[in-house]
C-alpha positions in Angstrom: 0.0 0.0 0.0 2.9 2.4 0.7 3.9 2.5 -3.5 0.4 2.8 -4.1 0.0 6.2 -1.1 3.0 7.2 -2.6 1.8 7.1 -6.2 -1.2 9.0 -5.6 0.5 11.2 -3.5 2.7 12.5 -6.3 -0.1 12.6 -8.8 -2.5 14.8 -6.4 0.2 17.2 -5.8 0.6 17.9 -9.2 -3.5 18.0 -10.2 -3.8 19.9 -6.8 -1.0 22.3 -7.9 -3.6 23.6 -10.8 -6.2 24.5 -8.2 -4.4 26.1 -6.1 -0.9 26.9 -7.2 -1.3 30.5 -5.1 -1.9 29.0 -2.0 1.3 26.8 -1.8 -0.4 23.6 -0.9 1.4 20.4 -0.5 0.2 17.1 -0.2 1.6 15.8 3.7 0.7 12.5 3.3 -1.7 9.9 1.7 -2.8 6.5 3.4 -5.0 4.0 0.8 -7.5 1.9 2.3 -6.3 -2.3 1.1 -9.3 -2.4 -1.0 -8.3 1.1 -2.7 -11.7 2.2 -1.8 -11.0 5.6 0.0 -7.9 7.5 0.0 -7.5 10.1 3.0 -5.7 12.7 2.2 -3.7 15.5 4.2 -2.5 18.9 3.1 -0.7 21.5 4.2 -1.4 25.2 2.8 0.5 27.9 3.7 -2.4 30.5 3.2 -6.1 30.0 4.1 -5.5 26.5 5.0 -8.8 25.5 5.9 -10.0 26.9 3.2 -8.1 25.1 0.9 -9.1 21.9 2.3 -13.0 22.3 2.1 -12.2 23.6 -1.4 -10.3 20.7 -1.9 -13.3 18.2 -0.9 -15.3 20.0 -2.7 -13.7 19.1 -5.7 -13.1 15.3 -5.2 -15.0 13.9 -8.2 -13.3 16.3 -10.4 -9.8 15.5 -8.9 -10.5 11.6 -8.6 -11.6 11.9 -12.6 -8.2 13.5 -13.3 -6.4 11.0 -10.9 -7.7 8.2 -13.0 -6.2 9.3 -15.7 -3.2 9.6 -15.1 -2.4 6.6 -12.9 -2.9 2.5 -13.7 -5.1 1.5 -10.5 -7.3 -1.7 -10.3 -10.1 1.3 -8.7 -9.1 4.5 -8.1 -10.0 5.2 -4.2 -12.7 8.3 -3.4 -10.3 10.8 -1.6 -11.5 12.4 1.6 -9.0 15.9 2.3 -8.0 16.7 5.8 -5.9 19.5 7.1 -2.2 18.6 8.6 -2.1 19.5 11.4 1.5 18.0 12.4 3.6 21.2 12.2 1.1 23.4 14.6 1.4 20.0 17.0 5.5 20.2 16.4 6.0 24.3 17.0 3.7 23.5 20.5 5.9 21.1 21.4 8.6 23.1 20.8 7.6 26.0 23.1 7.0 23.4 25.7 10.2 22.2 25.8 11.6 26.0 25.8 9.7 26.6 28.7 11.1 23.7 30.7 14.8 24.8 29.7 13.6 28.4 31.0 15.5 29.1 34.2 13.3 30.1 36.8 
C-alpha cells in the first residue's frame, strides 16, 4: 500500500498544484484503504489553510476523474482531504520544551 499512497500522492500534488498553485499547498501525506476504496488525504497550505481543504473536498470527483487518468489502479479510491495539522502540534511542542529549559 505504501507504492500505491506514494503514487497517488505524487499525482494529487501535481492536479492539486492547478487548483491552487497560489496557496502553496502540499500534499503531507496519503494512506489507501487495502481495497483502494478511500484514500484520505492530508494537506498543508501555507495561506487559508482551511479553506483550501474544504475547497479541496469539494472538488473530489473532479480530482478523482483526473487522478484516473493519469495513474494504472485496479479502482481509483474516493479521496477524503484533511488538514495537517503535524507542524502546529510540532511548533507547541517546541515552546514546551523552551519553557522547561527556561530558568526560573
Amino acid at each position: 500500500m505504501d507504492k500505491i499512497a506514494e503514487l497517488v500522492r505524487r499525482e494529487l500534488a501535481t492536479h492539486l498544484y492547478r487548483y491552487f498553485s497560489s496557496d502553496f499547498v502540499a500534499v503531507s501525506d496519503v494512506k489507501v484503504a487495502k481495497d483502494l476504496s478511500v484514500a484520505k488525504v492530508w494537506l498543508r497550505a501555507v495561506r487559508n489553510p482551511e479553506a483550501v481543504v474544504r475547497r479541496a473536498q469539494e472538488l473530489s470527483g473532479e480530482i478523482t476523474k483526473q487522478l484516473a487518468g493519469s495513474v494504472k489502479l485496479k479502482r481509483v479510491p474516493k479521496l477524503f482531504f484533511y488538514l495537517d495539522k503535524s507542524a502546529d502540534h510540532l511548533d507547541r511542542i517546541e515552546e514546551l520544551l523552551e519553557e522547561i529549559k527556561r530558568p526560573e
